[in-house]
C-alpha positions in Angstrom: 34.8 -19.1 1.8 34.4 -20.2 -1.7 30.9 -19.9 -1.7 31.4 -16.0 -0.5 33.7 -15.5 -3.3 31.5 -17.1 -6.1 28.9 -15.1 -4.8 30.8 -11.7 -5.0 32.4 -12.3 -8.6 28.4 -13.4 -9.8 27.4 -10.1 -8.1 30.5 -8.2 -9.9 29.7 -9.7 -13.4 26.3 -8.3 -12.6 27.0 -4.9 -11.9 29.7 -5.1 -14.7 27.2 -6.3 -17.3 24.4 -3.4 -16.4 27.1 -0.8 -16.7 28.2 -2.0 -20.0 24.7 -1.9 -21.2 24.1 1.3 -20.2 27.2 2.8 -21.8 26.2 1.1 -25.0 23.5 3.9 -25.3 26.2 6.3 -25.9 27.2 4.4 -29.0 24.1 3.8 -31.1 26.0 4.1 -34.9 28.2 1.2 -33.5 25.9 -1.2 -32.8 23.7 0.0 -35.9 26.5 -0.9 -37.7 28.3 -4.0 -36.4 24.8 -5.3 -34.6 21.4 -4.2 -35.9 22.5 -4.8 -39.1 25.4 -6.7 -39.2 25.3 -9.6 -37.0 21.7 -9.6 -35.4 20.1 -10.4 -39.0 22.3 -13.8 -39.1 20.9 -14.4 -35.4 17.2 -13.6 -36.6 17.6 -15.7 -39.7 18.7 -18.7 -37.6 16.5 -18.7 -34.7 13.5 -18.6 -37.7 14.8 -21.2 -39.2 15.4 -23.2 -36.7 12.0 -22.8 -34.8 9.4 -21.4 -37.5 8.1 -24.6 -38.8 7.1 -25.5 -35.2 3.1 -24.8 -35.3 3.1 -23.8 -31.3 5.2 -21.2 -29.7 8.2 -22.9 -28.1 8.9 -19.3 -26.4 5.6 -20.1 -24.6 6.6 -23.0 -23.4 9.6 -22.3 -22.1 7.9 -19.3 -20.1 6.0 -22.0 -18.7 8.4 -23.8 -17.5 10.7 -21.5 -16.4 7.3 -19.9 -14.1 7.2 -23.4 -12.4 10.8 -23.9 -11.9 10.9 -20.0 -10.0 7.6 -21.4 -8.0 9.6 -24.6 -7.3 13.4 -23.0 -6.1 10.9 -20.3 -4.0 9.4 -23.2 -2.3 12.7 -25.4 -1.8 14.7 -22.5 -0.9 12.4 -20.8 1.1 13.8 -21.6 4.4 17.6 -20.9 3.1 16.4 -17.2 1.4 14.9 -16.2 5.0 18.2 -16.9 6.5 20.1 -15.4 3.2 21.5 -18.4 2.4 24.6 -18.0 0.1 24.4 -21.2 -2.0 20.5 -19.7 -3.3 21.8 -16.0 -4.5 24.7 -17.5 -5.9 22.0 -19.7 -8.0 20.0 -16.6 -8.8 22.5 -14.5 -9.3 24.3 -16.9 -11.7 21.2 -17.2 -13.1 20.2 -13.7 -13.6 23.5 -13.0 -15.4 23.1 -15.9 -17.8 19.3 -14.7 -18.7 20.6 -11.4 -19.0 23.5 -11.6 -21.4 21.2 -14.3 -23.6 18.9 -11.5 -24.0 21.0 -9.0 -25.0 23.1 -10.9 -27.1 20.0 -12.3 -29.0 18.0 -9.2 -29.4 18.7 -6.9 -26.8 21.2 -4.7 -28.0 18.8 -3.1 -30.9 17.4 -1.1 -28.1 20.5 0.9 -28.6 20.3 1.0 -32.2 20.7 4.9 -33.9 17.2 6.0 -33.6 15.0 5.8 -37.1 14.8 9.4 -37.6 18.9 9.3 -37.8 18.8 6.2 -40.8 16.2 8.0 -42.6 17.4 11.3 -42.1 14.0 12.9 -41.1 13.3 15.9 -39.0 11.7 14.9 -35.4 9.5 18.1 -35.3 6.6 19.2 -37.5 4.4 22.4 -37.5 0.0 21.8 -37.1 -0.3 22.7 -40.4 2.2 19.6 -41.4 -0.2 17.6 -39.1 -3.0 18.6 -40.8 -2.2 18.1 -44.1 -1.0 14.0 -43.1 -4.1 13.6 -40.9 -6.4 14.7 -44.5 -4.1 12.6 -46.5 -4.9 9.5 -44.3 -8.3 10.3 -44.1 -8.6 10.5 -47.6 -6.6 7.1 -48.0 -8.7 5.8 -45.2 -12.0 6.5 -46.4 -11.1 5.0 -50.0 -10.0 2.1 -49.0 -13.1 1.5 -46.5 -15.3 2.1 -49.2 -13.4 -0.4 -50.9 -14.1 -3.2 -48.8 -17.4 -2.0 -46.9 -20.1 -0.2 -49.2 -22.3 0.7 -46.2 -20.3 3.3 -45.2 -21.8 3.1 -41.3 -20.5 -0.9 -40.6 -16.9 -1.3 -39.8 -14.7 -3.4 -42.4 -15.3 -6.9 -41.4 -12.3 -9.6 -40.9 -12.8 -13.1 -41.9 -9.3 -14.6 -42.7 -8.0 -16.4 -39.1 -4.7 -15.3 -38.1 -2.7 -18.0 -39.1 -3.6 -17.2 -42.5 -2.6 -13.6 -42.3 1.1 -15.0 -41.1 1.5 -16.6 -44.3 1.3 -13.5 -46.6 2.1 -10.6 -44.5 6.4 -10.9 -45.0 6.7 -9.6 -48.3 5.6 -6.2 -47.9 8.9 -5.7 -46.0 10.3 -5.9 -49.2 8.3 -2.9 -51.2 8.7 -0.4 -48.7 9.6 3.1 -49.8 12.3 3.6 -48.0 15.4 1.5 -49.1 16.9 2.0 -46.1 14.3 -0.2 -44.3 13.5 -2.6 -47.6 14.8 -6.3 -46.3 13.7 -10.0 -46.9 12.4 -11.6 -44.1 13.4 -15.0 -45.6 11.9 -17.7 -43.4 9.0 -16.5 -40.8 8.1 -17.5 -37.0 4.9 -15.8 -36.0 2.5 -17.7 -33.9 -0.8 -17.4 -31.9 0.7 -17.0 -28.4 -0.3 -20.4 -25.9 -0.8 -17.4 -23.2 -3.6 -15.6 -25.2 -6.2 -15.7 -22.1 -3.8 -14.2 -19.7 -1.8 -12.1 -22.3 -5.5 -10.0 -22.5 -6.0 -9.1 -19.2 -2.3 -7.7 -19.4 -3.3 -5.5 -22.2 -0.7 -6.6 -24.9 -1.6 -7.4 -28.7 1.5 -9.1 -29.1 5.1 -9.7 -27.9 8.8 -10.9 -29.3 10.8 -14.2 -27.3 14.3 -12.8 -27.7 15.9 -16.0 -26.6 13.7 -17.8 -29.0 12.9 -14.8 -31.5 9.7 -16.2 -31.9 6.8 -13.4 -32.5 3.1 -14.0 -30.6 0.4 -12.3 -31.2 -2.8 -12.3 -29.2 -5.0 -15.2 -30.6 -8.3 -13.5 -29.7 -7.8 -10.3 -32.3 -9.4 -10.8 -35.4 -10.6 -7.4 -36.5 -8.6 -4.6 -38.0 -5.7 -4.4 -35.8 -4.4 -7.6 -36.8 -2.6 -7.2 -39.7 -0.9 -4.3 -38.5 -0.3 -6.1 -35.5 1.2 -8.7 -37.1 3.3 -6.6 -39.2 4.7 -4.6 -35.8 5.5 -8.2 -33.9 7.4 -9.1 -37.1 9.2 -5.7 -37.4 10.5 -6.2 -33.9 12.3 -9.4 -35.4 13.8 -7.7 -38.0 15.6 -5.9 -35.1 13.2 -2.8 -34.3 13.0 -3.1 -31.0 11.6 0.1 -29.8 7.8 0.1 -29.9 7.6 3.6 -31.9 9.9 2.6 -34.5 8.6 -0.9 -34.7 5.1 0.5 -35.1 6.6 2.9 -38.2 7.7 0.2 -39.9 4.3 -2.0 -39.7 2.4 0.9 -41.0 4.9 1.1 -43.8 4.5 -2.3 -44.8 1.0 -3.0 -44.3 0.7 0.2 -46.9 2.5 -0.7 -49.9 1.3 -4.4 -49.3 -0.7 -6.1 -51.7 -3.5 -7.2 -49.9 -6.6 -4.3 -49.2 -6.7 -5.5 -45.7 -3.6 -4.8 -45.0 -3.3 -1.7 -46.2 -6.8 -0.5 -44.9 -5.4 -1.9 -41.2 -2.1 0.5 -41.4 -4.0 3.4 -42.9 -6.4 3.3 -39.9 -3.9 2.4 -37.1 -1.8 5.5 -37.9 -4.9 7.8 -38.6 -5.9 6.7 -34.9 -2.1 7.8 -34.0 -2.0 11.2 -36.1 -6.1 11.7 -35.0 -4.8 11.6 -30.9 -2.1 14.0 -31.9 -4.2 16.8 -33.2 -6.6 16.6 -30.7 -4.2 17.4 -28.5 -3.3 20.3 -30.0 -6.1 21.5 -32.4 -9.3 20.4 -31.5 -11.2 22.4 -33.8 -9.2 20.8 -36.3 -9.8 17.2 -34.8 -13.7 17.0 -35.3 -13.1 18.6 -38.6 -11.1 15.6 -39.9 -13.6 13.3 -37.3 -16.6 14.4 -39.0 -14.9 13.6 -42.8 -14.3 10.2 -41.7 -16.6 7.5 -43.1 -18.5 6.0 -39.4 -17.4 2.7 -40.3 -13.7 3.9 -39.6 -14.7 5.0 -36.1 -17.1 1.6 -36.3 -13.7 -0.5 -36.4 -12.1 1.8 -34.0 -15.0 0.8 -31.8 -14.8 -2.7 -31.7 -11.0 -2.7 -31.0 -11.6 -0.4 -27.4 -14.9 -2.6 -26.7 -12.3 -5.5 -27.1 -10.2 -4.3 -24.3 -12.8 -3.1 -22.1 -13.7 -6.5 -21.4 -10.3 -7.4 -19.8 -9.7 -4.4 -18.1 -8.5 -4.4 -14.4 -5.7 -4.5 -11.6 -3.8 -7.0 -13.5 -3.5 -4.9 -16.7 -2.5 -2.1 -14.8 0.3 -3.9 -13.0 1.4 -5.3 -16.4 1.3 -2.1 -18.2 2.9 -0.4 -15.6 5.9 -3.0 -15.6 6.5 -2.4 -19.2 6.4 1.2 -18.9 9.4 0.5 -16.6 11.0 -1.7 -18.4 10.8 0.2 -21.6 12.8 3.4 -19.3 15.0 0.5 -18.1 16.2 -0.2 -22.3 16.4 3.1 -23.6 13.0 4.8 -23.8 13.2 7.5 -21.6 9.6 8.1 -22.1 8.4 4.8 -21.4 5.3 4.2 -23.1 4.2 7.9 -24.1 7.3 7.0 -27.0 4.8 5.6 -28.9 4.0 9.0 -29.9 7.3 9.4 -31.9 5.7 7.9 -34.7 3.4 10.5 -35.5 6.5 12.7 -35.9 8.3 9.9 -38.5 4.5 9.6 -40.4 4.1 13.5 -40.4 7.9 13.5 -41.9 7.2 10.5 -44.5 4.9 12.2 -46.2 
C-alpha cells in the first residue's frame, strides 16, 4: 500500500511539474527578468567556475555513466517491468522527476525567456528588397574578408589553429557586441572537445550544452570555418540563449565585432549561408545574382563543411535529428528545427 501511494504522488509531482512548465510559456517577461538574467547568470558563473579548469568534459562522463546504469536497471529489472512491478516505476519515476526539475532549474527555464526580437525591439518581418540589400552587404563583408585571408580567390580560407586554442580567445567578443542589450562578460569559460565526438557525428550535431553541468562540447572533428562560429553559438547557449535561432544571432554577432579575422570571416559566412537559403526561396533570380558575386572560395569552404557531413550520414542521424526536432517542439519551439530560420529575420533587422 505504501508502495501504491509513493508511486501515485511521484506520478502527481510529474504531471504537476509538466504543467507548470508549460504555463511558464505564458510568462516569458518574468522569467526574463527574475531568471534569464537575474538568477541563471549566478548559476552559469558557478557551474564554470567550478568545472572549467577540468581539461575533459565531466558532462561526458556522466552521460556515460548514466547510459550504463539505464542498461544495468533494464537488465535487473527486466523481469519486475514485464510484470509492472511497482517498486521499478517508483525508481523511474522518482528519477525522471529529479532529472527533470535539475534541468530546468539549471538551464531549462531560458526556453521561456521573452523572445530576442522583444529585448531588442526588432520587427520579425522584412520585405525581399530588405533581404537583398543584407544578403549584398554580407557578400560584400564576405568577399573582403576572404580576400583577406586567402589571395587565390578559388581555395577556401584554410584553418590551422586546433580547437582548444580557439576556446581560449573566443569570450571576449561577447563583450563588444552592438547591441548593449546582449553586451555581457563571460567571466570564467567551460568549452571543451566533446569525449562523444565519433558518435556525436553520425547524429549530426556540431555541438551541444550539459545543463546539469553547463558545460559546452563542441564536435572535436570540425576544424574548418564553422568552428569559430560554432564555438561562439555553444557558448551563447551558456550565457542563457537557449533557443537555437537566437543562440545562433548572438554567435554571428560576436564572432563579427571580434578581433580575430577568423572569427569574423566564420560569422560573416555562416549567416550569408542563412540569408543565401532565404532568398533562394523566394527570389531565385536574385540568388545566383548574389551566388555568382561571391568569391568561389566562399562556396569552397561551404563545400568542405557539407562534404564533412556526408560522410556520417545515415539512419542514426535521422533518428537523432528527428528526436531533437521533437524535443525542441516539446521546450517551446513550435517549429522545431525550421526555427532556425528566425535568424534571418533578426540579421535582416540588425542591419
Amino acid at each position: 500500500m505504501a508502495q501504491k501511494k509513493s508511486l501515485i504522488i511521484a506520478a502527481a509531482v510529474l504531471v504537476a511539474q509538466l504543467l507548470l512548465y508549460y504555463s511558464l510559456r505564458s510568462f516569458p517577461a518574468f522569467i526574463e527578468r527574475w531568471y534569464s538574467t537575474g538568477i541563471y547568470p549566478f548559476i552559469a558563473k558557478t557551474m564554470r567556475y567550478a568545472l572549467g579548469w577540468i581539461p575533459f568534459s565531466i558532462g561526458d562522463v556522466g552521460y556515460a555513466v548514466c547510459i550504463i546504469l539505464v542498461l544495468r536497471w533494464l537488465w535487473i529489472s527486466k523481469k519486475g517491468l514485464i510484470t509492472l512491478s511497482r517498486k521499478r516505476y517508483l525508481q523511474f519515476l522518482t528519477t525522471l522527476n529529479v532529472v527533470i526539475a535539475l534541468f530546468q532549474v539549471l538551464w531549462g527555464f531560458n526556453y521561456y525567456r521573452q523572445p530576442l526580437h522583444v529585448t531588442l525591439n526588432k520587427s520579425q518581418t522584412y520585405t525581399l528588397d530588405q533581404l537583398k540589400r543584407t544578403v549584398n552587404e554580407y557578400v560584400a563583408v564576405s568577399n573582403q574578408l576572404h580576400a583577406s585571408l586567402q589571395p587565390i580567390d578559388s581555395l577556401p580560407v584554410t584553418f590551422t589553429r586546433s580547437q582548444a586554442e580557439l576556446f581560449e580567445i573566443a569570450a571576449p567578443a561577447f563583450e563588444k557586441v552592438p547591441q548593449q542589450e546582449l553586451r555581457i562578460s563571460m567571466g570564467p569559460t567551460s568549452i571543451k572537445e566533446s569525449l562523444l565526438t565519433l558518435p556525436l557525428s553520425y547524429m549530426g550535431y556540431g555541438g551541444y550544452l550539459n545543463p546539469i553541468s553547463g558545460e559546452a562540447q563542441t564536435n572535436g572533428y570540425i576544424n574548418f570555418y564553422k568552428a569559430p562560429v560554432l564555438i561562439l553559438h555553444e557558448m551563447a547557449h551558456q550565457l542563457g540563449y537557449a533557443k537555437e535561432n537566437e543562440a545562433n544571432f548572438i554567435a554571428i554577432n560576436a564572432g563579427k565585432v571580434h578581433s580575430d579575422p577568423y572569427f569574423q570571416y566564420s560569422a560573416n559566412v555562416f549567416a550569408l549561408n542563412y540569408l543565401l537559403g532565404e532568398l533562394a526561396a523566394n527570389d531565385m533570380e536574385a540568388f545566383e545574382v548574389a551566388k555568382a558575386s561571391m568569391r568561389p572560395g566562399i562556396l569552397a569552404n561551404y563545400r568542405e563543411l557539407r562534404t564533412f557531413w556526408q560522410q556520417y550520414e545515415g539512419v542514426i542521424e535521422d533518428v537523432s535529428q528527428a528526436t531533437y526536432n521533437q524535443y525542441l517542439k516539446a521546450n517551446n519551439q513550435p517549429g522545431g528545427m525550421q526555427t532556425y530560420s528566425y535568424v534571418v529575420a533578426l540579421l535582416v533587422a540588425s542591419e
